[in-house]
N, C-alpha and C positions, 0 to 999 in steps of 0.2 A: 128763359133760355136753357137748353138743355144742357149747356157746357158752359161753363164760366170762363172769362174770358182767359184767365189764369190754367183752365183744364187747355185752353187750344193753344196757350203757349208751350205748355207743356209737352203734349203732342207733338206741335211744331219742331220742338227742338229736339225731344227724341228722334225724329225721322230724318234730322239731320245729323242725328248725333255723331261724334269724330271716328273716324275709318269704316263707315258705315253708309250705305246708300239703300238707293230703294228700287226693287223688282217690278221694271211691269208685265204682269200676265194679265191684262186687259185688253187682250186682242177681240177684237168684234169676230162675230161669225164668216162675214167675207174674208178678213186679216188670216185667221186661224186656218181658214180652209187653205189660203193660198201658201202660208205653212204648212202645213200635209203633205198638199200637190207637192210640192220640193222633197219632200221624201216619199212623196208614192201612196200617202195612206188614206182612207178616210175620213170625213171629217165627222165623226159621228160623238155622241155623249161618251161615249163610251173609251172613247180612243180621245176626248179632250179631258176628261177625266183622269185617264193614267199617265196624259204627257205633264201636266198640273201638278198630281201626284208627285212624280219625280222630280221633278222641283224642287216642290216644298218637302218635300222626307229626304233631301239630302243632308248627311250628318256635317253639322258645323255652320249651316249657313248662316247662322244667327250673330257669327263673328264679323262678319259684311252685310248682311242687310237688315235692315231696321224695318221694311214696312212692304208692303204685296200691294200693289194697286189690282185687282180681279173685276173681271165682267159679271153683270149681272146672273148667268146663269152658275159661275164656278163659286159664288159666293153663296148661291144658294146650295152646291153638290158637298155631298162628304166622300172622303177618303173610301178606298175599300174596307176598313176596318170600324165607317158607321160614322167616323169622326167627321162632324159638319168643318170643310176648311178653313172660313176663320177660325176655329176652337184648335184647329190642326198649328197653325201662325200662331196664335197666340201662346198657347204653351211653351213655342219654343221661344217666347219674347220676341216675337215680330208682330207690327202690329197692322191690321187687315182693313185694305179700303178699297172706293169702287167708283170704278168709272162710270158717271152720272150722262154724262153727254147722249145726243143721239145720232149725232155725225154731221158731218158740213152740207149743206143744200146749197145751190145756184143764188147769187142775189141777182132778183130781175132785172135786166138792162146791164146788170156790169159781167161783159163773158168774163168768164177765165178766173172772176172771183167767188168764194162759198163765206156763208156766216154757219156759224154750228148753230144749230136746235135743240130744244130739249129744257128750256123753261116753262114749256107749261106742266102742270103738278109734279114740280121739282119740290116744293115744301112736300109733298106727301110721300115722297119718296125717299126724303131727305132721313123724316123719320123713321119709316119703315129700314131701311139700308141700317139705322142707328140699331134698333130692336134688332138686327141680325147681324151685329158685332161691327160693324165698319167704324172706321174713326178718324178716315180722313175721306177726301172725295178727288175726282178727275176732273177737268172739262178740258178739252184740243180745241183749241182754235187754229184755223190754218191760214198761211197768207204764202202766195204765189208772188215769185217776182218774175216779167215778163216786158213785153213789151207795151207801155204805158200801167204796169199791174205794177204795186197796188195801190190803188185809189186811197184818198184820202177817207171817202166813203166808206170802204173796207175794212181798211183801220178804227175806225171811229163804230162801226156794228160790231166789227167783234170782240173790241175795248168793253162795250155797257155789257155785252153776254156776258162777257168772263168775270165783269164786274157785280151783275145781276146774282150767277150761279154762287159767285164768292159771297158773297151777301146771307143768299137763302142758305149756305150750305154755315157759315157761322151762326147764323139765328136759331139754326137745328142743331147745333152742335158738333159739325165737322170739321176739319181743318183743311179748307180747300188749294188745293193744288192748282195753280192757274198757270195753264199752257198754249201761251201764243208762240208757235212754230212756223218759222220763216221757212220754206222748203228749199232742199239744197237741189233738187231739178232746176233746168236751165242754163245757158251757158252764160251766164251773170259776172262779174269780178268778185273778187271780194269784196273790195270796193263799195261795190251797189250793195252788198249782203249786209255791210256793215248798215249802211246808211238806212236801207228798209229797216233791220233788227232796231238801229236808235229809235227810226218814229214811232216802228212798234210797242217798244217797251214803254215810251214813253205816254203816248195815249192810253196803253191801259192803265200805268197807276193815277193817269189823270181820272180814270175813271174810277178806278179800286175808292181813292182818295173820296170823288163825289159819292159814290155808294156806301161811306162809313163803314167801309171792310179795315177794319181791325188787320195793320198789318204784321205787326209780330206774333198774330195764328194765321199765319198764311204760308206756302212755299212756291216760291216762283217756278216754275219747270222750262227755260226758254231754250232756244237751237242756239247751237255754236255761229261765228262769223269764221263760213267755209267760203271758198269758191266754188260759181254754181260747178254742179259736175260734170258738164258739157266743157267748162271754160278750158281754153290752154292753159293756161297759167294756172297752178294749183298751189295755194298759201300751203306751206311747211309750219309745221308743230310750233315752233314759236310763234310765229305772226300770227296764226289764228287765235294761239292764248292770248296775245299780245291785246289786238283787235275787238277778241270776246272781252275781256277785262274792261277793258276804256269803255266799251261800249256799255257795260253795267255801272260800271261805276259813275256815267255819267245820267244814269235813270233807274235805278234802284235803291229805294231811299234804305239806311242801315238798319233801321229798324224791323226790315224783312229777314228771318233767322239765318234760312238760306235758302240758295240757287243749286236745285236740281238738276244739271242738265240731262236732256234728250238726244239722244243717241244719233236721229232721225236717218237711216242709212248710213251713216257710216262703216266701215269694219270693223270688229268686234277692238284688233290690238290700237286702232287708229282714234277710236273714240277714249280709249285707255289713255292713250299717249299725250292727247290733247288734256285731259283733264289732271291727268300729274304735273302738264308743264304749267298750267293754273295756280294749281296748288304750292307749284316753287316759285313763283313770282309775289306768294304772300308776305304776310299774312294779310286778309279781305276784311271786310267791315261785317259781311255773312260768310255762312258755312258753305262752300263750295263742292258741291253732291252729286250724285248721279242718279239718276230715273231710267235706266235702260232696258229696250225693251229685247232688240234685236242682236245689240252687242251681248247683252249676256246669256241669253237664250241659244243663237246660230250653234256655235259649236255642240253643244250638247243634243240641241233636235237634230242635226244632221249624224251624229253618234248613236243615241238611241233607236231612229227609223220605226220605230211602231213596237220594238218589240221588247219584249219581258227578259230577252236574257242579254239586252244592254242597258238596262238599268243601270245597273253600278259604274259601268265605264259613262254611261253617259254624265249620272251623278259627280264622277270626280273629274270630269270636265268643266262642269258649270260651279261646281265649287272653286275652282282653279280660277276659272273667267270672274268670281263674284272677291276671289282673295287678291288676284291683279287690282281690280277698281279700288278696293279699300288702300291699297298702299298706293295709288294714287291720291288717296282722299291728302294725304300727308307728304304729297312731293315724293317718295322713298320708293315711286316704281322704276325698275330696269328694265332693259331686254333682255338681260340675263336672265330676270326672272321665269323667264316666258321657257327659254330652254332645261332651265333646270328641273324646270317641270314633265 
């Protein structure tokens, strides 16, 4: 084993460690592009390179985030100054990992539902990613709620994938990040959100379980219980916290360090809000985190727009969005905050 089980606890629990979450810039090349479009730029190496950049060269952001989830190409690129990106994370004590998945495909005969891909020579890759500084990994799984969606069927493939990925990704020494994401598309209740996210969570640790994944080097990444965003009725700040809680703590065994969550569309202040009112309803049996990719990125790409002499104002944007999330980690976010800023 390339990590003792003791090394992926320990990772584990840094990446959750307190007022600190975790950054994803593991946008795939469709995701990235259709962020561009939204400002107008290309999607080119060159232009994903310096939006990355600005990111990760913001001064301070090591006070709020613990860990970079990156795509396979930005973990290969370095800085303008030659520095390979993870070496870039690392220094500043954040620690660099990578989205292994290869995206959800159709499962035949069930419309409207996908399993993700990307088990085959996931051990070879597992290694490789290790030799190039990674030290945790990704994998999305998605699950549609519709009409007669989602199968039990559904639940149950992409339970063993994410149980499968988690598996090979501790055997190599990673600390796999398992994200099964209820989509908040659809005009669904909460109600129903609730009820899909329970059998979700709960088939995959029946799976985790069968596949002897080691759960205390693990991090859950799961969606909030919203109402779909079609529905009339939209669940308020508490009830979602309220909702999302129950619904973990009735399928998350404590031995998991902690719960990530995924942002999945929400708006940047709204995904803030929900995960502070979380956090005041403690203390949890795990560390209660954030994985976002969209909430904390938005303001700052829409600031930046491609170019080199909004750097800094974009930078103390996304520093601002990444120091809201951390004083959420701890109950202690306002709306104040948001103006004083």
């Amino acid at each position: 084993m390339a990590m003792s089980k003791q090394e992926l606890e320990a990772t584990a629990q840094a990446m959750v460690a307190k007022g600190k979450g975790i950054l994803a810039a593991d946008e795939s090349m469709g995701t990235i592009k259709r962020r561009f479009d939204s400002i107008k730029i290309e999607s080119n190496e060159n232009n994903r390179r310096a939006y990355r950049e600005m990111l990760f060269t913001t001064r301070g952001i090591e006070e709020a985030i613990s860990g970079v989830i990156l795509f396979d190409e930005t973990l290969r690129t370095a800085a303008s100054d030659g520095t390979p990106f993870p070496q870039v994370l690392s220094k500043k004590g954040i620690i660099p990992g990578i989205k292994v998945d290869k995206g959800p495909v159709e499962i035949p005969f069930f419309p409207g539902e996908t399993v993700t891909e990307g088990l085959d020579g996931l051990r070879g890759r597992v290694k490789e990613y290790r030799e190039l500084g990674a030290k945790f990994a990704k994998w999305r799984a998605v699950i549609s709620i519709g009409a007669a969606i989602p199968t039990e069927n559904c639940l149950v493939q992409n339970a063993h994938a994410l149980a499968r990925y988690a598996a090979l990704c501790q055997e190599g020494g990673l600390v796999p990040i398992v994200e099964p994401e209820v989509l908040l598309d659809g005009d669904h209740t909460v109600e129903r959100c609730e009820e899909v996210t329970e059998a979700t969570l709960r088939l995959t640790f029946a799976a985790l379980l069968e596949q002897r994944v080691h759960l205390e080097g693990m991090i859950l990444k799961p969606s909030m219980v919203v109402s779909g965003k079609d529905n009339a009725r939209q669940a308020g700040v508490a009830e979602v916290a309220e909702r999302t809680l129950r619904c973990l703590k009735r399928t998350v065994p404590a031995a998991v360090p902690g719960i990530a969550f995924l942002s999945g569309g929400q708006s940047a202040v709204s995904a803030t809000e929900h995960l502070n009112a979380m956090n005041s309803m403690g203390p949890h049996p795990w560390q209660v985190s954030f994985s976002y990719a969209r909430a904390l990125q938005d303001p700052a790409l829409k600031a930046w727009k491609g170019e080199a002499a909004n750097v800094a104002a974009a930078q103390k944007i996304f520093y601002h969005r990444a120091k809201m999330n951390s004083a959420a980690r701890s109950g202690s976010y306002t709306k104040q905050m948001e103006e004083a800023a």
